[in-house]
MARGU-121545 format. One record per atom (N, C-alpha, C, CB): x, y, z. Coordinates in steps of 0.001 Angstrom, whole numbers, plus 500000, padded with zeros to 6 digits. Atoms other than C-alpha are relative to their C-alpha. Last residue first. Glycine has a CB too. Layout:
! MARGU-121545
XYZ/...
END
This chain:
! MARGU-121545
499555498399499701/011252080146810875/498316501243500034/501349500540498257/499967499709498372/010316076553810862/499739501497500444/501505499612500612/501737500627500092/009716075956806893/500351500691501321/499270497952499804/500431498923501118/013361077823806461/498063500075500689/500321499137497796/499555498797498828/015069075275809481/498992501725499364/502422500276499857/501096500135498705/012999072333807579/500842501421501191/500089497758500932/501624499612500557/014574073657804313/499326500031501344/499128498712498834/500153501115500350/018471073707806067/498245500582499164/500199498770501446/501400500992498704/019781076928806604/499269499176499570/498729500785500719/499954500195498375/022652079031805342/499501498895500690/499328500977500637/498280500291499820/023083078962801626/500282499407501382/500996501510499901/499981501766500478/019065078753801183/501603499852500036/499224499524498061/500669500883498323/018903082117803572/500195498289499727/497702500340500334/499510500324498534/021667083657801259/499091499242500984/500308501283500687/498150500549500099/019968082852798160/500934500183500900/500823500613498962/500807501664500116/016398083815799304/501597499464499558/498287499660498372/501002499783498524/017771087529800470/499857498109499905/497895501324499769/499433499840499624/019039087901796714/500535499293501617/499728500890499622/499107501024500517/016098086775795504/501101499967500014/499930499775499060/498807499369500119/014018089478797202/500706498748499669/500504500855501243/500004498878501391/010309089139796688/501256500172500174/499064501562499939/500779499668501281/009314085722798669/500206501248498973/498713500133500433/499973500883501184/011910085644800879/499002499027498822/500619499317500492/498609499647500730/012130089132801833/499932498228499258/501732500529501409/500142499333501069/008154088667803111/501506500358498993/499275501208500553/501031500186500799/009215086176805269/499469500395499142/499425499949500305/499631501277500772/011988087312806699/499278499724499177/500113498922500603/499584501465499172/010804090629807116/500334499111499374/499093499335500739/501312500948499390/010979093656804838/500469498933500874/499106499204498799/500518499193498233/013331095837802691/499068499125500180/499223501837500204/501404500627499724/015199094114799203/500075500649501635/499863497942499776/500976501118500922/017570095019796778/499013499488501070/500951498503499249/501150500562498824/019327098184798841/498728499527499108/499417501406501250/501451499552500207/022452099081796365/498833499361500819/499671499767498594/500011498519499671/026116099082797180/498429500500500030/500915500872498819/499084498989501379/026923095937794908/499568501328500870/499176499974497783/499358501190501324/023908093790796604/500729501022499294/498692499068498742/498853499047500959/022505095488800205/500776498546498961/501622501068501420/499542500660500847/019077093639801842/501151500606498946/498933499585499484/499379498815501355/017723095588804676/501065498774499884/500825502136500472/499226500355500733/015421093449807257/500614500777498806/499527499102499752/499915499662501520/013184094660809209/501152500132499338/499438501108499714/501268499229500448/011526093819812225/500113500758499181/499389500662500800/500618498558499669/014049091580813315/498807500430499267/500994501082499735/501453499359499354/013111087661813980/499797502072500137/500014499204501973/501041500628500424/015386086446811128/498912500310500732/500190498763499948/501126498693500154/018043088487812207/498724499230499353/500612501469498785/499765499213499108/020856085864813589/499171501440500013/501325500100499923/500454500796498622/019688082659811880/499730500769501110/501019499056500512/501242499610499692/020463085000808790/499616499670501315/499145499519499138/500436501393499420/024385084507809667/498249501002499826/500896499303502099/499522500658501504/026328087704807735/499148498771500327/501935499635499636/499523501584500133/024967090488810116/500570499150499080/499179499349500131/499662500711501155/024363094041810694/500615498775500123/500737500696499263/498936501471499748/022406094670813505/500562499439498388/498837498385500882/499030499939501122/021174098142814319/500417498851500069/501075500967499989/499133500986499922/018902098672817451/499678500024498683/499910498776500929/499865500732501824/016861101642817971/501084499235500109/500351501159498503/498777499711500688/015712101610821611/500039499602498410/501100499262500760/500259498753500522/012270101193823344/501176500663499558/499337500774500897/500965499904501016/012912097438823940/499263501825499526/498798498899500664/499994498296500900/015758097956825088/499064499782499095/501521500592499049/499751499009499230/015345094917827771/501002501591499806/500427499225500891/501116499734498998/013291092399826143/500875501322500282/499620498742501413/501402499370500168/014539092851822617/499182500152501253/499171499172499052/500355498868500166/018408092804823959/498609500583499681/500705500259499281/499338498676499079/017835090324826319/499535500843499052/501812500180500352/501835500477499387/015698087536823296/500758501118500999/499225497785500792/501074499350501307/018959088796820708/499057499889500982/499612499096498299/499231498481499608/021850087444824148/498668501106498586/502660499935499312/500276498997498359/019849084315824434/500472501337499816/500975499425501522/501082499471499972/019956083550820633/499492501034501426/499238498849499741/501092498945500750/023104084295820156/498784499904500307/499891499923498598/499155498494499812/024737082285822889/499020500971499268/501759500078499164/500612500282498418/022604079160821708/500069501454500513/501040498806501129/501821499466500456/023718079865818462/499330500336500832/498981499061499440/500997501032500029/027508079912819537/498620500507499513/499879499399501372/500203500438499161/029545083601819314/498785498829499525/499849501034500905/499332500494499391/032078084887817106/498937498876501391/500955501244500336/499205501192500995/029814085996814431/500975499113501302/501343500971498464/500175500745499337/027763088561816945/500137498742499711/499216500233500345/499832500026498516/028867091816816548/499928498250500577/498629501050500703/499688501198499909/028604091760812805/500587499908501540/500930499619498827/499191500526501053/028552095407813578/500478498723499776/500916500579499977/499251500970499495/025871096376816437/500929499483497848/498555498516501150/499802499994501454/024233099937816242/501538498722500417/500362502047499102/498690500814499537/022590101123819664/500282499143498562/499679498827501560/499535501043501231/020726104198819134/501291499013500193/500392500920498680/501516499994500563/018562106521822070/500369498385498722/499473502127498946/500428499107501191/021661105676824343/498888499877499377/500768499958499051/501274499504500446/022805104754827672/499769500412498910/499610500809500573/500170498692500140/026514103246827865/498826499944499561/500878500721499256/499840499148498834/026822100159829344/499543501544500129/501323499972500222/500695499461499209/025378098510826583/500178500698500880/499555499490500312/501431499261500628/027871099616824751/499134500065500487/499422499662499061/499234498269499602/030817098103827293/499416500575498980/501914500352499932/499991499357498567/028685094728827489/499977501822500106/501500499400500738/501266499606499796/028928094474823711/499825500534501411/499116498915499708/500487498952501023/032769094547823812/498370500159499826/500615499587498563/499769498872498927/032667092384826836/499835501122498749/501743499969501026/500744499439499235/030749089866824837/500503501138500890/499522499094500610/501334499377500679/032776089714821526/498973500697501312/499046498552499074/499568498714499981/035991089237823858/498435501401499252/501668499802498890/500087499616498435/034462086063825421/500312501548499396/501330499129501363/501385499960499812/033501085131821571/499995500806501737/499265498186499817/500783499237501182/036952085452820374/498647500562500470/499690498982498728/500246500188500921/038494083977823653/499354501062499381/499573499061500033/501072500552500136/040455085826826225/498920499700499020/499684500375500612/500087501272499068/043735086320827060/498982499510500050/500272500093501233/498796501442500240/044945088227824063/499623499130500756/501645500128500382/500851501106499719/041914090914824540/500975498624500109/498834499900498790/500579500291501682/043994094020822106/499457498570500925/501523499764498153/500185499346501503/046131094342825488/499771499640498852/500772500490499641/498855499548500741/045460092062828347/499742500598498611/500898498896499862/500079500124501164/042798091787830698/501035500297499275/499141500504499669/499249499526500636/043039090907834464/499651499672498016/501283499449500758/498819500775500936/040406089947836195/500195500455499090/499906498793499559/498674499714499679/038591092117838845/501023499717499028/500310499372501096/499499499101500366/035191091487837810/501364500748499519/499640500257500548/501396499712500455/035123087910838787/500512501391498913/498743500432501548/500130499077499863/038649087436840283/498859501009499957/500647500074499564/499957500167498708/038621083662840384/499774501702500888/501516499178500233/499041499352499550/036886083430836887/500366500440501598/499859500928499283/499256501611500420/033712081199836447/501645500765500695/499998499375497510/499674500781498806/031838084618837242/501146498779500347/498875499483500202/499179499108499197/033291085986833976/499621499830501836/499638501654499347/498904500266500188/032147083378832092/500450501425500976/500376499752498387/499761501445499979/028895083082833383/501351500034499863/499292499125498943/499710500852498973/028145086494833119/500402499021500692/499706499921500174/498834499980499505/028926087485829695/500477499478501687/500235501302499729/499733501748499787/025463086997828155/501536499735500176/499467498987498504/498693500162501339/025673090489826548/500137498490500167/501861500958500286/500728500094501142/022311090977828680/501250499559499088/499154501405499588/501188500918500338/024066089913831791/499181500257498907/499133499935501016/499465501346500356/027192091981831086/499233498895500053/500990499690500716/499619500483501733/025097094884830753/500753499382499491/500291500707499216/501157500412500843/023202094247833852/500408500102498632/498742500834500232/500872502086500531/026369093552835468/499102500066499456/499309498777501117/499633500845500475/027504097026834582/499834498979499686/500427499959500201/500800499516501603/024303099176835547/501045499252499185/499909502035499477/501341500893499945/024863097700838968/499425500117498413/498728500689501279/499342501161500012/028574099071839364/498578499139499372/500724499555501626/500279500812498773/027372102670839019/500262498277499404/498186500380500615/501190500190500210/029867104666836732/499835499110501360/499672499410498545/500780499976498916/032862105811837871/498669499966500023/500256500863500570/499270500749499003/034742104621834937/499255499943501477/501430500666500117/500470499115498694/031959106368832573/501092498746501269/497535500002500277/500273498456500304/032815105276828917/499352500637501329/498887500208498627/499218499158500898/035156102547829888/499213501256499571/500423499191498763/500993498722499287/032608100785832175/501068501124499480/499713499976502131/501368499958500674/033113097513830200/499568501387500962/498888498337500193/500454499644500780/036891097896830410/498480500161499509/500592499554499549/499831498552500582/037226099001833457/499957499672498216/501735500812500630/500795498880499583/035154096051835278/500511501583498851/500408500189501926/501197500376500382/037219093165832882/498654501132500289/499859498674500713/501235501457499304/040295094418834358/498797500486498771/499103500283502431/500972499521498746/043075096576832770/499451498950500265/498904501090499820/498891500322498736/045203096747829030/498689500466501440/501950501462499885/498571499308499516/042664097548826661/500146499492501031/500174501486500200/499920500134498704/039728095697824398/501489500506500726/499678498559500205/498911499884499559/039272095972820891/499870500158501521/500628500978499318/500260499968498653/036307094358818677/501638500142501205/499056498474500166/499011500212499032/036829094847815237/499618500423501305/501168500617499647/499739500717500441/033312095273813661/501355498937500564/499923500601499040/499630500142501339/032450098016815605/500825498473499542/500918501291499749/498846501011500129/030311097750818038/500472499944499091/499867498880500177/499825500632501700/028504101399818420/501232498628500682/501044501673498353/498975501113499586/026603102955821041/500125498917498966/499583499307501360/499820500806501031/024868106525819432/500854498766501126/500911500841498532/501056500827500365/023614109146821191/499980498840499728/499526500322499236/500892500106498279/026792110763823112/498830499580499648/499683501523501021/499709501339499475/028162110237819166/499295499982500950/501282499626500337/500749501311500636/025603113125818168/500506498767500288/499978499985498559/501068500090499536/027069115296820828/498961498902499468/499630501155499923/499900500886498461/030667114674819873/498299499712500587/501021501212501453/500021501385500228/030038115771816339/499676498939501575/501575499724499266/498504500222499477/027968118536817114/500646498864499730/500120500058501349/499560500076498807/024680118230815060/501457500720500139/499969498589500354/500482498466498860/023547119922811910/500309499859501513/498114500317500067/498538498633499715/025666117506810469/499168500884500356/501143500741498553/498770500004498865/023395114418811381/500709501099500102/501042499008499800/498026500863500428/020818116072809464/500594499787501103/501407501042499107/498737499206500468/017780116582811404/500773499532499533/500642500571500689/500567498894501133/014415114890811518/500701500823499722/498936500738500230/500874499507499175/015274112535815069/499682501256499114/500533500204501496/500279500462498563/018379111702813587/499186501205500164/501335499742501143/500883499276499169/018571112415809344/499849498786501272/498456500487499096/500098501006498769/021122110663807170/499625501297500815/501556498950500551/499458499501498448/021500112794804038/499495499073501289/499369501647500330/501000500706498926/021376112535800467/500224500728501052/500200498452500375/501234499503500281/024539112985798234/498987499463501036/499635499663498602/499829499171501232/028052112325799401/498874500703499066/500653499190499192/500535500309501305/027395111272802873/500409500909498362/498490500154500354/501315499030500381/029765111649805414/499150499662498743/500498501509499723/499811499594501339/032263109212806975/498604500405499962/500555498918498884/498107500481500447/032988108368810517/499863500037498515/500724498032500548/499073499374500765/029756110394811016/501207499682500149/499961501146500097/498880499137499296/027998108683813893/500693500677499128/500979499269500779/500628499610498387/025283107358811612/500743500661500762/499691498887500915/500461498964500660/027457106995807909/499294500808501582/498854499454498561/498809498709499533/029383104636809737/499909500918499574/501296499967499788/500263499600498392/025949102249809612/501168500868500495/499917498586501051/500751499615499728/026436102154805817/499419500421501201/499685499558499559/500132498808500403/029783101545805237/499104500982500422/499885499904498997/498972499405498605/029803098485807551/500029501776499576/502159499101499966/500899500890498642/026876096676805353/500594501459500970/500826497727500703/500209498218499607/028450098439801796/499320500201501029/499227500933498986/500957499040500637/027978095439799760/500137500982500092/498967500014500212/499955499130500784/031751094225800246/498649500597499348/500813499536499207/498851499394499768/030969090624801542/500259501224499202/500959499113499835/499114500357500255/027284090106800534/501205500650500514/499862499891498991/499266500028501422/024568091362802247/501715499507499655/499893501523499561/499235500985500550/022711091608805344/500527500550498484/499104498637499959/498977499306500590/021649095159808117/500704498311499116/501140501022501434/498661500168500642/019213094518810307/500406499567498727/500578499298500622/499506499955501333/016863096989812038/501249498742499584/500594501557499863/498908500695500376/015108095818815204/500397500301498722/499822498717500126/499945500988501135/012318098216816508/501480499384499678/499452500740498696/501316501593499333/011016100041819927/500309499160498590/497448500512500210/499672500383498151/013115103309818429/498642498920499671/499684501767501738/500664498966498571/012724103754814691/500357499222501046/498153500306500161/499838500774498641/014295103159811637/499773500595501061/501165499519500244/500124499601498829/013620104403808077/500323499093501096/498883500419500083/500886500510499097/014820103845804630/499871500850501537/500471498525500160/500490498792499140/017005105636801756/498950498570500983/498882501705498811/500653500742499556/019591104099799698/499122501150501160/500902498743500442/501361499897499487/020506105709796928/499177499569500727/499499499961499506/500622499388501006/023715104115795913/498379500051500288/500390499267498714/501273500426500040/026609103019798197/499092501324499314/499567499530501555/499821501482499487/030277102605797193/498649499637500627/501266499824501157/500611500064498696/029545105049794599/500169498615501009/498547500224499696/501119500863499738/031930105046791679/499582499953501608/500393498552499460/501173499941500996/033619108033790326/498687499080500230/500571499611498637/500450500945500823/036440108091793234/498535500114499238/500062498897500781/500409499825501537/037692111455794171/499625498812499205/501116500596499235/499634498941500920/037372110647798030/499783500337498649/500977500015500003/498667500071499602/035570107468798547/500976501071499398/500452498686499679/498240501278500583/032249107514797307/500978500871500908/500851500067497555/498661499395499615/028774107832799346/501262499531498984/500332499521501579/498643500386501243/025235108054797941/501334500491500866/499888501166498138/499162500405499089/021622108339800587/501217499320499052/499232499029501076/498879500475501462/018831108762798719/501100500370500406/499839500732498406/500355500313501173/017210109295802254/500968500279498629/498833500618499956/498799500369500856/018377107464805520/499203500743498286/500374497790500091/500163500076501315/016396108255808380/500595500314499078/499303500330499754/499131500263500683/016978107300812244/499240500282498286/500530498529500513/500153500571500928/014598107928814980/501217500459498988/498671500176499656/499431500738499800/016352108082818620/499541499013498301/499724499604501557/500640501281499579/014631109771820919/500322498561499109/498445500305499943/500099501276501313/016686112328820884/499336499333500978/501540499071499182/501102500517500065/016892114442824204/499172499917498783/499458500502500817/500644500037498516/019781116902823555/498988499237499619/499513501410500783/501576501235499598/021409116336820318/499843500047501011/499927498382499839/500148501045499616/023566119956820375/499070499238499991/500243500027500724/500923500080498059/023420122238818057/500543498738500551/497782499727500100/500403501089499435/025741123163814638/499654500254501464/500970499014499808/501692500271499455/025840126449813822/499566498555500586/498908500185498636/500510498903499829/028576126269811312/499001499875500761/499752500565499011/501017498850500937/028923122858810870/500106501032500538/498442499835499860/501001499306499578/031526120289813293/499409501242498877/500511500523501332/500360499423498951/034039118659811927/498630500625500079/500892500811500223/501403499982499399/034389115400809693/500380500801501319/499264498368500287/501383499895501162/037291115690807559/498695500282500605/499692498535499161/501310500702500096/040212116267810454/499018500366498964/499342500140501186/500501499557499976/043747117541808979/498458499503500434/500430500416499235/501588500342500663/046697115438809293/498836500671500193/499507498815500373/500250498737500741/049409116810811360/498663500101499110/501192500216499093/500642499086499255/049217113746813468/499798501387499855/500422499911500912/501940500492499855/049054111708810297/500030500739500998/499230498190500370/501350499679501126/052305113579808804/498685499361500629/500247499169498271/500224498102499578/054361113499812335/499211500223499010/501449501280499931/500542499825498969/053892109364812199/499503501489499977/500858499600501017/501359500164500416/055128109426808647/499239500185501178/499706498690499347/501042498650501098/057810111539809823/498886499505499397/500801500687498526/500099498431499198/058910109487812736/498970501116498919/502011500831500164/500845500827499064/058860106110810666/499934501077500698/500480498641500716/500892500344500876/061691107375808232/498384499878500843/500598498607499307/500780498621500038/063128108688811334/499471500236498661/500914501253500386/500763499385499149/063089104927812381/499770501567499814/500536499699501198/501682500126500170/063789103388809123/499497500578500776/499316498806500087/500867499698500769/067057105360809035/498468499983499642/500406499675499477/500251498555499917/068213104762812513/499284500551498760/501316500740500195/
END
């Protein structure tokens, strides 16, 4: 009895808890974005902390292109793309969609742009159909399989006796790492948006796997902004532009190729990863 109304009142303090990120004065709705993204001198810390967990970073990203997102454990990879939907705000700078601050939006309205994998990949109690059509249940059935066939989920979920139908258990328990990675993509693509923003999304799954499911998404959003932060180069080596974070700070912008000739950062993870003749190849 003690721990539990010990355990009651911390509960009743977070749902008392005050939200940080509301809505502006005036804020509009994002109606018909298209979906460009710009980041300039761009500084966030952590409540009253003195040190920036990221430091002036400013770039661009546009629809019809591949942004992604490397750096060391703790650069500021995951930080930086939760700046986009506003799960945290900037501290100096500003993250501009489509030439507006994000906070001049609504919050809700600017998410309704945005399809995000976040890093943890969670899945709920139900079938395989409700969770990947979780943000429109009565969505059309046809716009699912196509975004379980680009997630490269088909196969395994045909294989199953239920197909669709089969049972999922709470937090994914019944189904592998990589099976859970693809329904969690699936249930983004599902949802339409100008910006789709993938969080090490795609560590759990084979090469093979990866590559097929990277050659989908460029054929078939190809007029979308795509976000891919990664830790495996193998897995952005063909985007179209590479952002390099070291300590919070953005050491190198550009393609493979050009990152590993001027970013030495960039060249020390790709020589960690990948053989010479995989380097020469690329």
């Amino acid at each position: 009895m003690p721990r539990a109304v010990v355990s009651v009142k911390r509960i009743n303090e977070v749902l008392k808890s005050k939200i940080s990120i509301v809505d502006r004065e005036g804020a509009i709705k994002a109606e018909n974005t298209k979906g460009e993204l710009v980041f300039e001198n761009v500084s966030i810390r952590y409540g009253d902390s003195e040190d920036a967990v990221l430091k002036d970073i400013s770039f661009t990203s546009l629809p019809g292109q591949t942004t992604a997102i490397i750096g060391a454990t703790g650069s500021g990879k995951s930080t930086l793309i939760k700046l986009i939907p506003r799960l945290y705000d900037v501290s100096e700078g500003c993250v501009k969609l489509d030439g507006r601050d994000v906070r001049d939006y609504t919050v809700d309205s600017l998410r309704d742009n945005i399809s995000f994998v976040p890093q943890k990949n969670v899945l709920l109690k139900g079938t395989i159909e409700s969770n990947i059509k979780y943000n429109d249940i009565d969505g059309n059935v046809e716009d699912m399989k196509t975004a379980a066939e680009i997630a490269q989920a088909t196969e395994f979920i045909d294989s199953k006796e239920n197909g669709y139908e089969s049972e999922i258990a709470q937090g994914g328990g019944n189904v592998s790492g990589g099976q859970k990675q693809r329904l969690a993509i699936a249930r983004a693509l599902y949802k339409k948006a100008p910006v789709y923003i993938f969080d090490d999304s795609f560590s759990a799954l084979d090469f093979k796997t990866d590559a097929a499911l990277r050659a989908a998404l460029k054929e078939k959003l190809a007029d979308k902004n795509i976000i891919i932060v990664a830790q495996r180069v193998g897995s952005i080596m063909n985007a179209d532009q590479i952002l390099v974070l070291d300590e919070g700070r953005l050491v190198g912008k550009g393609t493979h190729s050009e990152l590993m000739k001027t970013c030495s950062v960039y060249n020390e993870i790709a020589h960690s990863q990948l053989s010479k003749e995989e380097l020469q190849n690329a």
